[in-house]
MARMARMI-653691 format. One line per field, with one value per atom (N, C-alpha, C): residue in one letter; x, y, z; atom name; residue number from 0. Coordinates in nm, 4 decimals. Layout:
rest: [A	...]
px: [X	...]
py: [Y	...]
pz: [Z	...]
atom: [CA	...]
nr: [NUM	...]
***
This chain:
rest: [X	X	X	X	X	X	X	X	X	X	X	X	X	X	X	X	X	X	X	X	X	X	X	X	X	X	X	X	X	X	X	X	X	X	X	X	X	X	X	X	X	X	X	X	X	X	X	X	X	X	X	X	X	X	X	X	X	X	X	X	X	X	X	X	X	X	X	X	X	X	X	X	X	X	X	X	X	X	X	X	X	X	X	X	X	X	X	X	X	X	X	X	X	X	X	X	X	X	X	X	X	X	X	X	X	X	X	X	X	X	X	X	X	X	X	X	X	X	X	X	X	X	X	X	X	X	X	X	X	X	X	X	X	X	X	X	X	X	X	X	X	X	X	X	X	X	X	X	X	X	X	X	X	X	X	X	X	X	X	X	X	X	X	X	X	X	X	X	X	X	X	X	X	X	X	X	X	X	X	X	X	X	X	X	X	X	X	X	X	X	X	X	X	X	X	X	X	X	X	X	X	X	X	X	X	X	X	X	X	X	X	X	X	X	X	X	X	X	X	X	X	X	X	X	X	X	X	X	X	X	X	X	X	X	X	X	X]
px: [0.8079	0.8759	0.9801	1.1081	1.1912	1.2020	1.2754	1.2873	1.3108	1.2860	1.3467	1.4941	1.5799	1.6548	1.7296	1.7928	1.8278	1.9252	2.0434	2.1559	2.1474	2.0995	2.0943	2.2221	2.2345	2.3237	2.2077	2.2597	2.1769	2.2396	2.1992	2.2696	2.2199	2.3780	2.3336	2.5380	2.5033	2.6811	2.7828	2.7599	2.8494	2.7791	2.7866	2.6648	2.7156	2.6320	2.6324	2.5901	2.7021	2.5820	2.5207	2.3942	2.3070	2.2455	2.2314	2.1134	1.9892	1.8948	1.7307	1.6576	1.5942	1.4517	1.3588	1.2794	1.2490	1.0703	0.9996	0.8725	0.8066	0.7322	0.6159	0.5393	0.5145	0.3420	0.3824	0.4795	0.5149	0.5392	0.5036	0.4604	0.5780	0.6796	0.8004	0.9194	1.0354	1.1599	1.2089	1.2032	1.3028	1.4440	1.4992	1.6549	1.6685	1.7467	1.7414	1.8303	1.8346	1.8640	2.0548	2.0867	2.2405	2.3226	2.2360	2.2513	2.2370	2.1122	2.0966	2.2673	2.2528	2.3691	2.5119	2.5195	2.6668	2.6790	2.5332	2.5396	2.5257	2.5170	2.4694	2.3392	2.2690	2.1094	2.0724	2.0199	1.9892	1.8194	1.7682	1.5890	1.5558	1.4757	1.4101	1.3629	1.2864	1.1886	1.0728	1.0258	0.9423	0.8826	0.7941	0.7859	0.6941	0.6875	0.5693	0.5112	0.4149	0.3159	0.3309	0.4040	0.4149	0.3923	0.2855	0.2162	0.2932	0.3844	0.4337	0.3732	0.4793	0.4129	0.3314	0.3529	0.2933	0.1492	0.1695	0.0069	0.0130	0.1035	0.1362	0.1762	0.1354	0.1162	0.2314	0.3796	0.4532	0.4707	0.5344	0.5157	0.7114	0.7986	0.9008	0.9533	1.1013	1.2072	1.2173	1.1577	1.2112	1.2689	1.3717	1.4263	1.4334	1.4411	1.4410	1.5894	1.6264	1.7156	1.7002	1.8146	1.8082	1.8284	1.7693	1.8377	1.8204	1.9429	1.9517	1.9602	1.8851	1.8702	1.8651	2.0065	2.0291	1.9916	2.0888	2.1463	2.0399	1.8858	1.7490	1.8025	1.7437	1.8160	1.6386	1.5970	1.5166	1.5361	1.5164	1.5379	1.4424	1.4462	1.3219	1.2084	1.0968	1.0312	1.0336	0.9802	0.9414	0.8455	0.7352	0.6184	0.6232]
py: [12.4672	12.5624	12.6355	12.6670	12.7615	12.8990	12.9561	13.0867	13.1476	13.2542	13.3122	13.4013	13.4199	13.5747	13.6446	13.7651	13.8467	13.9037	13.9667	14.0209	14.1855	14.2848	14.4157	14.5066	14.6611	14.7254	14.8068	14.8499	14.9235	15.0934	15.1993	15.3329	15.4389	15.4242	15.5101	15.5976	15.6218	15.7001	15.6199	15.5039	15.3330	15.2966	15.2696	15.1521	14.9876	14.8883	14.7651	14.7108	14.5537	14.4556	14.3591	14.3263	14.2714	14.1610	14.0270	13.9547	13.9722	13.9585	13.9206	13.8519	13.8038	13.7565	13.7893	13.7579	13.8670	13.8333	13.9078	13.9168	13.9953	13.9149	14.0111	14.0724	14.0391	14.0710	14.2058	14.2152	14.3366	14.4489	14.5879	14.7063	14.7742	14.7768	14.8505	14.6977	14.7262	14.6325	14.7227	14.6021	14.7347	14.6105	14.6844	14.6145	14.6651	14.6069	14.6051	14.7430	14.7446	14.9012	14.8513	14.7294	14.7343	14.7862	14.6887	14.7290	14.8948	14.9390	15.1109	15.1743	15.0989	15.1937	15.1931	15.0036	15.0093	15.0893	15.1181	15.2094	15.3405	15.3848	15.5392	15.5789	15.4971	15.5862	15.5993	15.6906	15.7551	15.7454	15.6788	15.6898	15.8361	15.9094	16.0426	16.0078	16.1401	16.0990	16.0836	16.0407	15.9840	15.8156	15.8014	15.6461	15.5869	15.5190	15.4627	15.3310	15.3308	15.2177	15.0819	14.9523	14.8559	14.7250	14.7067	14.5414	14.4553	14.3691	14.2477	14.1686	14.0379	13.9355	13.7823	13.8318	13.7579	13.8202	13.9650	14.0218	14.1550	14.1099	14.2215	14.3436	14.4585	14.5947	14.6486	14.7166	14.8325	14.9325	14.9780	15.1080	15.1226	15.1319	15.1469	15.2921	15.3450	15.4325	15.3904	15.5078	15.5014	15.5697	15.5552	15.5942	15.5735	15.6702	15.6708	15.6205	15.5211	15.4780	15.4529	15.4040	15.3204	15.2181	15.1364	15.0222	15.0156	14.9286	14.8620	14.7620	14.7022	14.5283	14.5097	14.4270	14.3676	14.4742	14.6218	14.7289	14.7941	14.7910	14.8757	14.9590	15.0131	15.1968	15.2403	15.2016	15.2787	15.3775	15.4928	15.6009	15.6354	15.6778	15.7112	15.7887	15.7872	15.9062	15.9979	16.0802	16.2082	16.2499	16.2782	16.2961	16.4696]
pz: [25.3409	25.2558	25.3399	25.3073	25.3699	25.3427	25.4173	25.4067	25.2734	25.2487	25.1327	25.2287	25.1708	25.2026	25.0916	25.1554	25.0396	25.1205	25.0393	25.0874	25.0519	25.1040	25.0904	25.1814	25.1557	25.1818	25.2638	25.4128	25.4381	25.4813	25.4196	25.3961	25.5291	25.5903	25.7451	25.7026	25.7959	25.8453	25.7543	25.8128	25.7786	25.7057	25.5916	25.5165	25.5538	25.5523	25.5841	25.5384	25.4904	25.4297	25.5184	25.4971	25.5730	25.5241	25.5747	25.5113	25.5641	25.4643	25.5576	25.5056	25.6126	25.5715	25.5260	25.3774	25.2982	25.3927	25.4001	25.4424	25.3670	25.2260	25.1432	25.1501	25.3016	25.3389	25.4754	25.5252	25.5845	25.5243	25.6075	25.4950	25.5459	25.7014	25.7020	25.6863	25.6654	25.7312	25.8358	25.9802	26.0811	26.1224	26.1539	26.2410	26.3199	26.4025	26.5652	26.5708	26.6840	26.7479	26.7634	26.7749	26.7382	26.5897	26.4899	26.3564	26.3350	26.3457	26.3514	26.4139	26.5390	26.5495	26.5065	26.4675	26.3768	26.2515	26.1530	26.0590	26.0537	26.1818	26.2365	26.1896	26.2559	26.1753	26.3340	26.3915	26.5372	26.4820	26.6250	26.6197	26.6566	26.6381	26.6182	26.8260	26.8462	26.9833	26.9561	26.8729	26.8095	26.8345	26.8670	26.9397	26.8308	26.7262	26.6397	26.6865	26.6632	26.6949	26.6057	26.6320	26.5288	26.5917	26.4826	26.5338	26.4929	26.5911	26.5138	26.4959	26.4403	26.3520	26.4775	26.5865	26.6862	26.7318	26.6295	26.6592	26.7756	26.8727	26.9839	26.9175	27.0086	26.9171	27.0509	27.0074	27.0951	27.0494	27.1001	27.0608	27.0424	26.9433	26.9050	26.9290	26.9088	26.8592	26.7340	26.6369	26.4993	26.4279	26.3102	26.2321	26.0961	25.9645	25.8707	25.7882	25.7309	25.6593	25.4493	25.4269	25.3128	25.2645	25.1616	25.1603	24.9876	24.9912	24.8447	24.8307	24.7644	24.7152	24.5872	24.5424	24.3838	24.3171	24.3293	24.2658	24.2653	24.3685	24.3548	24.4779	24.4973	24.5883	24.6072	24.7840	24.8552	24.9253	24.8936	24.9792	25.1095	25.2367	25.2681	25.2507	25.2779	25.2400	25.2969	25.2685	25.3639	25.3787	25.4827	25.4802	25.4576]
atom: [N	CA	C	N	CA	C	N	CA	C	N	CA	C	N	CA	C	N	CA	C	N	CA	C	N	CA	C	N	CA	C	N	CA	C	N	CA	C	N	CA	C	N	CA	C	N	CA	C	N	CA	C	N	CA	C	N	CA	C	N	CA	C	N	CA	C	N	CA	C	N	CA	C	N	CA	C	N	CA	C	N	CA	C	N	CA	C	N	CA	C	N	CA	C	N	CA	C	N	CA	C	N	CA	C	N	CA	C	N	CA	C	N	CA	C	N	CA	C	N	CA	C	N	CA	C	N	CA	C	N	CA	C	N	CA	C	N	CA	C	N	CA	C	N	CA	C	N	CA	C	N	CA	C	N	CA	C	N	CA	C	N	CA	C	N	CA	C	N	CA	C	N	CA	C	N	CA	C	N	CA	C	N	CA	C	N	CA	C	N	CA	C	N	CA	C	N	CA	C	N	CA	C	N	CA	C	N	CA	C	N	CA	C	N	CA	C	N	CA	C	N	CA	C	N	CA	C	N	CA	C	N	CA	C	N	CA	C	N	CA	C	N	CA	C	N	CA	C	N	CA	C	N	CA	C	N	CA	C	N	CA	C	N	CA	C	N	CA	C	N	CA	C	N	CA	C]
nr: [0	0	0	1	1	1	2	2	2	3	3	3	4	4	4	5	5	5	6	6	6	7	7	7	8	8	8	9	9	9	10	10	10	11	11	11	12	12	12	13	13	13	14	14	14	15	15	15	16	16	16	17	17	17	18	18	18	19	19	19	20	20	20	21	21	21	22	22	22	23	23	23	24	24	24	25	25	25	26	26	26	27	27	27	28	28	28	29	29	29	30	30	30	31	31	31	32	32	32	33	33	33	34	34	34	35	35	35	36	36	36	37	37	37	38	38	38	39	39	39	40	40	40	41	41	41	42	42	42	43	43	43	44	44	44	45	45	45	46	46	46	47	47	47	48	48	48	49	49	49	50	50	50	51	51	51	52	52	52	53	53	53	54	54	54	55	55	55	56	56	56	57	57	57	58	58	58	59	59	59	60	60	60	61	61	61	62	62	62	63	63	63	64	64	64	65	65	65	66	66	66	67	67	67	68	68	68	69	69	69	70	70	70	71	71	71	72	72	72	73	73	73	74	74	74	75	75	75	76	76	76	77	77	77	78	78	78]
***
């Protein structure tokens, strides 16, 4: 079976369009720390804990963004 993907906008300073690889079974989407910064979204000092998909657990710089996919609009949350 191949990939699925999807073409979303992602909402920082710059918004950007982006393709991805859609992953159902993942509970965040992150992008790399180049993308973050072509759209201006700055990681907090905040380090979160995220298990990738090889199972290995690091410990990241994260940041809160948005994204829109096929005219749907995620905002982040706010705890």
């Amino acid at each position: 079976m191949g990939h699925v993907h999807v073409d979303a906008t992602i909402r920082g300073r710059r918004p950007a369009s982006v393709r991805f690889v859609v992953d159902t079974g993942a509970t965040y989407s992150l992008i790399s720390a180049d993308l973050a910064k072509r759209v201006g979204i700055e990681a907090g000092p905040v380090r979160d804990r995220v298990r990738l998909a090889s199972g290995r657990t690091v410990r990241l710089p994260t940041a809160l963004g948005g994204i829109r996919i096929e005219g749907r609009e995620a905002a982040p949350r706010r705890s």
